[in-house]
C-alpha positions, 0 to 999 in steps of 0.5 A: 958075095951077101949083098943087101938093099940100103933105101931111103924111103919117102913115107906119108910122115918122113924119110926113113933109111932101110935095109932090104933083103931078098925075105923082108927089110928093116927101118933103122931109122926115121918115122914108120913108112905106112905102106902104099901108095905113100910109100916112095924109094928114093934113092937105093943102093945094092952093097956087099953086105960084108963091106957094110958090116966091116965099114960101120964097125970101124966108124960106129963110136961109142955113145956119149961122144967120139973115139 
């Protein structure tokens, strides 16, 4: 099983939400966290990568409105 990291990041300028793996992560939203010490988890979770993926395919809605 692929599993990720799914972090909410508390930075020097907001919370961002980001995705970490076991080679680097990736901010999918929220302001820049600009490094230590300013940089705080949170709250993390470790998922099944598949299921995610699975799960936002089936509730992602096309831009403009619902279904």
């Amino acid at each position: 099983m692929k599993t990720v990291e799914i972090v909410v990041v508390n930075g020097a300028e907001g919370k961002s939400l980001q995705v970490w793996g076991r080679h680097g992560g990736h901010r999918m939203c929220g302001p820049k966290a600009w490094g230590n010490p300013h940089n705080k988890p949170l709250v993390q979770f470790t998922v099944n990568a598949d299921e995610l993926i699975e799960q936002i395919n089936k509730h992602a809605e096309e831009q403009g409105g619902r279904g």
